[in-house]
C-alpha positions in Angstrom: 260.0 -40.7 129.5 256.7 -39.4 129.6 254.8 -42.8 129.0 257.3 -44.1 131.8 256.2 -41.6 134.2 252.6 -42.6 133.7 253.3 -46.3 134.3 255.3 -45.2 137.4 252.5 -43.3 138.6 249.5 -45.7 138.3 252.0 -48.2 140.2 252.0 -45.7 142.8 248.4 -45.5 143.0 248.0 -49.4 142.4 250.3 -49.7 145.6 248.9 -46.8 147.8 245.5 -48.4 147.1 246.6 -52.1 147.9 248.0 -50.2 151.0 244.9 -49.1 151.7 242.6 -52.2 151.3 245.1 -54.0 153.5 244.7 -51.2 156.5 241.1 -52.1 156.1 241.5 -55.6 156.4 243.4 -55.3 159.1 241.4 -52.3 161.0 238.4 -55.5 160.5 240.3 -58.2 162.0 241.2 -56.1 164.8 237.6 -55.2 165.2 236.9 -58.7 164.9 239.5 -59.9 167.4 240.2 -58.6 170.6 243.7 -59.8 171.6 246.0 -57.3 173.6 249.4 -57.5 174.7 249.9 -60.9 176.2 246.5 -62.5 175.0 247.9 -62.0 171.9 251.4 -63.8 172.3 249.9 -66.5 174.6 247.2 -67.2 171.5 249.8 -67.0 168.8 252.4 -69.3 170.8 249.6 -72.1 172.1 248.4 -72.0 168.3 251.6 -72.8 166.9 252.2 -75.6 169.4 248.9 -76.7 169.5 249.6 -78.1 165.1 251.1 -80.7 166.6 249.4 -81.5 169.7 246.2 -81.8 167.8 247.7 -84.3 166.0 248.6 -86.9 169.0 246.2 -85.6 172.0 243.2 -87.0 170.2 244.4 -90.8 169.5 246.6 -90.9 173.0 244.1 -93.3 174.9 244.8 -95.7 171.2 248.3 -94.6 171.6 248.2 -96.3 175.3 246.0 -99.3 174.0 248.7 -99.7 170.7 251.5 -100.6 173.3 249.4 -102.9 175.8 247.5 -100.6 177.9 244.4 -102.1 179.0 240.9 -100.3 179.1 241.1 -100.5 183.1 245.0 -98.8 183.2 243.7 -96.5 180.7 240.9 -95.5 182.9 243.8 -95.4 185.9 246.7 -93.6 183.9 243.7 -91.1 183.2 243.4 -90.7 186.5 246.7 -90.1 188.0 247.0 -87.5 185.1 243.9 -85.9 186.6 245.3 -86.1 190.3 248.6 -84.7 189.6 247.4 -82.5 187.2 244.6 -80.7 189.8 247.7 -80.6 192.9 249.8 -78.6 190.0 247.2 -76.7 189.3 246.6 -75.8 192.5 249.8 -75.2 193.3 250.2 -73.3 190.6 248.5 -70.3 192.0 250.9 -69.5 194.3 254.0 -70.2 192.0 252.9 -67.6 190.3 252.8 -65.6 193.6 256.0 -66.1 194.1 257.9 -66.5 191.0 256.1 -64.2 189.2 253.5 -65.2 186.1 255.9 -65.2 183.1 258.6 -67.0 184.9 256.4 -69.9 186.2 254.4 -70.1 182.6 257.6 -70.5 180.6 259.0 -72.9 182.8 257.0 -75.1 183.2 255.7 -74.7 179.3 259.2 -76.1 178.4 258.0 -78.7 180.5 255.4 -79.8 179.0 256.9 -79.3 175.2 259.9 -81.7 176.6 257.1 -84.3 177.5 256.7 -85.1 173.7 259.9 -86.5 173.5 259.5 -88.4 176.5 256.2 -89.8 174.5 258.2 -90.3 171.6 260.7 -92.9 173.1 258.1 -94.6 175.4 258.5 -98.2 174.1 255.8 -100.3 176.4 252.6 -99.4 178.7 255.0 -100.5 181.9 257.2 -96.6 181.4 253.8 -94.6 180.8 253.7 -93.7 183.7 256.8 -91.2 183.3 255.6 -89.1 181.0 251.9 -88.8 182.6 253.7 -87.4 185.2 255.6 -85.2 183.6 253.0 -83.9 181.7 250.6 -83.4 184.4 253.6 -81.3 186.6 253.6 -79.5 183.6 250.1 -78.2 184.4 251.2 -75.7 187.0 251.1 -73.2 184.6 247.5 -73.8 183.2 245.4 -70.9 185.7 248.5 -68.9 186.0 248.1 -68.9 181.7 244.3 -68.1 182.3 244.8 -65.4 184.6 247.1 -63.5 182.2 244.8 -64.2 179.3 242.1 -62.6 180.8 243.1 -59.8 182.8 245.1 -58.6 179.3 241.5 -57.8 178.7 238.9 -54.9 179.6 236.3 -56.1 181.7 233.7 -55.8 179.1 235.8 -57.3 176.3 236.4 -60.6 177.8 233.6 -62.9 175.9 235.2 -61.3 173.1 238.2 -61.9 174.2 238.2 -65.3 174.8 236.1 -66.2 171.9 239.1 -64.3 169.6 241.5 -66.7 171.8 239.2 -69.8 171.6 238.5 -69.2 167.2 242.3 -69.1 166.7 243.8 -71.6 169.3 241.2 -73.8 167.9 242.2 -73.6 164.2 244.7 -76.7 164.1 242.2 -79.1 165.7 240.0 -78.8 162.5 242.9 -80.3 160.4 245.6 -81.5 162.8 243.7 -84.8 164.0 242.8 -85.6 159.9 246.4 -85.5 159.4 247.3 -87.4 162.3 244.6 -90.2 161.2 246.7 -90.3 158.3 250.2 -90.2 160.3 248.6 -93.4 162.4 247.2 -95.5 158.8 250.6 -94.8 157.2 253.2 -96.2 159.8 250.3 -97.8 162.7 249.0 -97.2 165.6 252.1 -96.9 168.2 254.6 -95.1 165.4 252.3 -92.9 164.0 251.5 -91.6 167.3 255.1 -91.2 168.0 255.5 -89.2 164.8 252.6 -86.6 165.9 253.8 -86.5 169.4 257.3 -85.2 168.0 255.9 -82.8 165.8 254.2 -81.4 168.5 257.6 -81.4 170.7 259.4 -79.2 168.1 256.7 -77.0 166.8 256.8 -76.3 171.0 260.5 -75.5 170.9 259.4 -72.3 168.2 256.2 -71.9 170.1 257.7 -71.1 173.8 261.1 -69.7 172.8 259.3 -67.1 171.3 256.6 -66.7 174.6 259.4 -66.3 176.3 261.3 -63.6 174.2 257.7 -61.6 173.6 255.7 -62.0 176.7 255.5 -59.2 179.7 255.3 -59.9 183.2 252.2 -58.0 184.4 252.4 -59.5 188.3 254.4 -58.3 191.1 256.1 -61.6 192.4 256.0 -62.2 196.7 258.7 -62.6 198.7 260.3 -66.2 198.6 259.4 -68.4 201.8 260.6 -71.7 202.6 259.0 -74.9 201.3 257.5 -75.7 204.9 255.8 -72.2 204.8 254.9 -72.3 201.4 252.6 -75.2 201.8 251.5 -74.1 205.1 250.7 -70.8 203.5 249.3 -72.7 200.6 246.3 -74.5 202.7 245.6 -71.7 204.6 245.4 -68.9 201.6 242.9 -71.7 199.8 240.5 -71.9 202.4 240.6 -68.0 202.7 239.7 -67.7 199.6 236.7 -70.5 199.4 235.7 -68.5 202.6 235.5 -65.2 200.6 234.1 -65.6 197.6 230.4 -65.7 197.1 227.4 -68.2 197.0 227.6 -67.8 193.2 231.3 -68.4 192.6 230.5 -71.9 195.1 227.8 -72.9 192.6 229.7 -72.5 190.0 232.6 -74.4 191.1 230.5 -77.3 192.0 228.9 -77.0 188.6 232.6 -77.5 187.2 233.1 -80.6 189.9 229.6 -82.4 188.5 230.8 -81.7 184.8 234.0 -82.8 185.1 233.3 -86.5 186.5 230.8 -86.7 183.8 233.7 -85.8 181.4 236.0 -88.2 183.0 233.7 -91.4 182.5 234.1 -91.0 178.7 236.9 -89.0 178.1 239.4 -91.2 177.6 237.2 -93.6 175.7 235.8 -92.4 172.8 238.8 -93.2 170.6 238.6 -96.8 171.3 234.8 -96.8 171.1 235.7 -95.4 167.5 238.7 -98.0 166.3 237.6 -100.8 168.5 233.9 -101.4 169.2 233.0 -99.5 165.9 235.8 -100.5 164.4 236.1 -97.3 162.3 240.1 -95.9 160.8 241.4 -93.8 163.3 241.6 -91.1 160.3 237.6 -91.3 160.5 237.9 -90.2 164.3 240.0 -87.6 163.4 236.9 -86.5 160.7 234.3 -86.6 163.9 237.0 -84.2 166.0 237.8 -81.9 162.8 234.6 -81.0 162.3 233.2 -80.9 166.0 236.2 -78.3 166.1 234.9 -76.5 163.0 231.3 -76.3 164.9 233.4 -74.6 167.7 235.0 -72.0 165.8 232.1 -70.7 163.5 230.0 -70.2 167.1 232.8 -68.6 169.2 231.8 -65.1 168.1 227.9 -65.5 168.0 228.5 -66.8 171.9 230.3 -63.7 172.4 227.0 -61.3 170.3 224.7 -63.8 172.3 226.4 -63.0 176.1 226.4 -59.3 175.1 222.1 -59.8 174.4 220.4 -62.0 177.1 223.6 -62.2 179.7 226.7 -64.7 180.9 224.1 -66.5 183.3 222.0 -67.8 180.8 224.3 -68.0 177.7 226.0 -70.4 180.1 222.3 -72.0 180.9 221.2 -72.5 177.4 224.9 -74.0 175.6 225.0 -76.4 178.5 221.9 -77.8 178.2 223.3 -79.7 174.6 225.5 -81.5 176.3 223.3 -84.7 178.0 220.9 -84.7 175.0 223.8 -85.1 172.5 225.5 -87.7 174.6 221.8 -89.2 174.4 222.3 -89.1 170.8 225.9 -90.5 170.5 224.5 -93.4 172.7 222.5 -94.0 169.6 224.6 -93.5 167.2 226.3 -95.8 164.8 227.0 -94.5 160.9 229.6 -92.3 160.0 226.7 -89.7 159.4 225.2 -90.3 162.5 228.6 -89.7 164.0 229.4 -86.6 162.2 226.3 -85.0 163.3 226.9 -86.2 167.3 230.7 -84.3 166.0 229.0 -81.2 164.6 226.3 -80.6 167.9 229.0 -81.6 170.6 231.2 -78.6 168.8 228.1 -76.4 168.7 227.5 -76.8 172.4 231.1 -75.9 172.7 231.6 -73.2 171.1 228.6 -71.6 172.8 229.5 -72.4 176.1 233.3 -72.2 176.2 233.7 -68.0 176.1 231.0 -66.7 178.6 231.5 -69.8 181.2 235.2 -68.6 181.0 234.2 -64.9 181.0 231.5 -65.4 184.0 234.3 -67.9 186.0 236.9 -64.3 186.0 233.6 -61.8 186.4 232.2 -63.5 189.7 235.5 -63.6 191.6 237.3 -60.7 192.7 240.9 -59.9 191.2 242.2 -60.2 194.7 241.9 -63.6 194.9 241.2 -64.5 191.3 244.3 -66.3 190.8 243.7 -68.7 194.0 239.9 -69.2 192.8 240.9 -70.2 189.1 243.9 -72.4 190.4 240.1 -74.1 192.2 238.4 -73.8 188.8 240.7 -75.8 187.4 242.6 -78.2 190.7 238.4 -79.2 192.3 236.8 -80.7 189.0 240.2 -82.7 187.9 240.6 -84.1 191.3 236.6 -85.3 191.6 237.5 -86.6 187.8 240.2 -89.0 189.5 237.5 -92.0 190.8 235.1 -90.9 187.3 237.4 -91.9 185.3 239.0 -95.2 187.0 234.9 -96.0 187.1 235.1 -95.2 183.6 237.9 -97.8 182.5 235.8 -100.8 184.3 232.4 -99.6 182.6 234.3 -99.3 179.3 235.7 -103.4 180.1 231.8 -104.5 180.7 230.7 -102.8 177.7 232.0 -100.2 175.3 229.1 -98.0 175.4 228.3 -98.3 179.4 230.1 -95.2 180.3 228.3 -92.7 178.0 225.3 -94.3 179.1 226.0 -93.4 182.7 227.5 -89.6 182.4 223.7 -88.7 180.8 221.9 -88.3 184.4 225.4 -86.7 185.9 225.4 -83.7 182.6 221.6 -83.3 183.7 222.6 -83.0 187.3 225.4 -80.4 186.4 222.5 -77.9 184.3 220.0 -78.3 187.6 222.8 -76.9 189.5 223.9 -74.2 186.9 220.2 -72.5 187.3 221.0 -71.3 190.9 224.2 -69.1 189.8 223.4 -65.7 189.3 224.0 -62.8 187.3 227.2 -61.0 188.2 225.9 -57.7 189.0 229.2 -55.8 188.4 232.0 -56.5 185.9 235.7 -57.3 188.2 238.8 -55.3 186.6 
């Protein structure tokens, strides 16, 4: 009895001190992550869906190409994506107003998780056109998302906040495109595609059916008005708002408007540079993305120490100014090492750009109309995208390479006018 005691009692002890070491493992990832109330379910819930979306998003423009997309209606599909996409967006500010956040997020989140299917079934490029659109309506809730994520957040806490959201949301695109290289090598380019974007739709099902069960509504929804009124009110409230915000928060927008065409030239190409001018395995592209996601989420927290040391301003400054000298590079580039390295700097500037552009973006507008500016934030650069990104698809017909070539001097242009925004001299609740 006596011996069994003893045994009984150093289990006890093993346990209590197992208990222990796990309180102090979690008391360090809490002090490591900074995710409160609804950060924390819309991280969890866009992680989980994102398994699956990192498995098709990367290969869609091959996807497109696989069932007789041309490079020029690639260039165009991209584009009414963008278009649509930026009048959701916009829009989507004052759904929120209305409906209230939650109810508009969920919504239209189902949306967007339903869109995978539609993918799924597509059987020719002449139908593509349904699920761009469906996808891009699904983009209402994009700011509304945003604005909860951040104002779950103390003032101070948000590059740290959004670097915790940014490391874990970003964990599946490290593996997720490898594995859907492999989906694509194993059954082609069309089915393979098909497979990833069906994973995606029912890893969404879990994802949102639990955002919806979990997350809080933290916005006092208006009064309905009629549709007539409610775009009425919708033009007016927008210019209001460009009217009130500062010099700064208009610099910083038109940063985001220079970027984004830059981004739209090549954006939908870089796939089909990969498989069709390089003539690389699509699994090899899905290496390159993996590990340029890798880059991203080993720097998310030393952009977060870095914003807290010399400021948002010029951790914004110094992160963007990667960007036109490693397109330079990938203009250059044509091994897999070569490649890998263009992968490993694009993820670097990424990762130290992504958390204090986000955390200056919500710090130089006031809460007032924060929801109206980020609805601009995101709606401005994806409509001035729409005519990149057609110009993109006829560069990318002339020659593969043509439209990285070009977005160089328009990524310089973008950092010339980043150096007039200032330093927000006081933190918005």
């Amino acid at each position: 009895m006596g011996e069994s005691s003893e045994f009984k009692q150093a289990g006890t002890v093993e346990k209590t001190s197992r208990s222990v070491s796990l309180k102090t493992a979690a008391g360090r990832l809490r002090g490591m992550f900074y995710l409160p109330g609804n950060a924390w379910i819309l991280t969890s819930t866009s992680t989980l869906w994102s398994v699956g979306g990192a498995m098709a998003s990367p290969y869609q423009s091959l996807f497109y190409y696989s069932i007789g997309a041309t490079p020029i209606l690639i260039g165009y599909l991209a584009a009414v994506t963008s278009l649509i996409t930026a009048m959701a967006q916009l829009i989507g500010g004052y759904v929120g107003d209305i409906w209230g956040r939650k109810k508009a997020i969920i919504i239209f989140s189902f949306v967007g998780v339903g869109n995978n299917f539609i993918y799924f079934m597509v059987p020719n490029a002449s139908l593509l056109l349904i699920p761009v659109i469906v996808g891009s309506v699904s983009g209402i809730y994009g700011p509304l998302f945003t604005t909860s994520l951040t104002e779950a957040m103390e003032p101070s806490m948000r590059p740290r906040g959004v670097a915790s959201y940014s490391f874990i949301n970003t964990i599946p695109a490290v593996l997720s495109p490898y594995v859907g290289g492999l989906l694509i090598g194993a059954y082609g380019d069309a089915q393979g595609i098909r497979y990833a974007f069906m994973i995606s739709g029912l890893l969404g099902i879990i994802a949102i059916t639990y955002r919806a069960l979990r997350m809080k509504e933290n916005f006092s929804a208006r009064k309905r008005v009629g549709l007539s009124e409610f775009f009425l009110t919708l033009l007016s409230e927008t210019r209001n708002a460009f009217a009130v915000v500062g010099r700064d928060a208009k610099l910083l927008l038109l940063y985001s408007v220079i970027a984004s065409f830059a981004v739209g030239l090549t954006s939908s190409f870089s796939v089909l540079y990969f498989v069709q001018a390089l003539h690389f395995p699509p699994y090899f592209y899905g290496v390159v993305v993996g590990v340029s996601s890798l880059a991203v989420m080993l720097l998310l927290f030393p952009a977060a120490r870095m914003v807290e040391k010399i400021g948002l301003k010029r951790s914004v400054v110094y992160s963007s100014l990667s960007v036109p000298l490693n397109q330079l590079f990938f203009t250059k580039a044509k091994d897999m090492d070569e490649l890998v390295t263009w992968g490993v700097v694009g993820g670097t500037g990424t990762g130290l750009l992504g958390p204090p552009l986000t955390s200056l973006q919500s710090d130089i507008v006031p809460k007032f109309i924060r929801g109206r500016i980020m609805a601009m934030f995101s709606a401005l650069p994806l409509i001035l995208s729409v005519p990149a990104q057609i110009l993109g698809g006829y560069l990318y017909s002339i020659s593969p390479l043509l439209p990285f070539v070009v977005s160089i001097p328009v990524f310089v242009l973008s950092v010339i006018v980043l150096l007039s925004v200032r330093e927000p001299s006081r933190l918005e609740a």
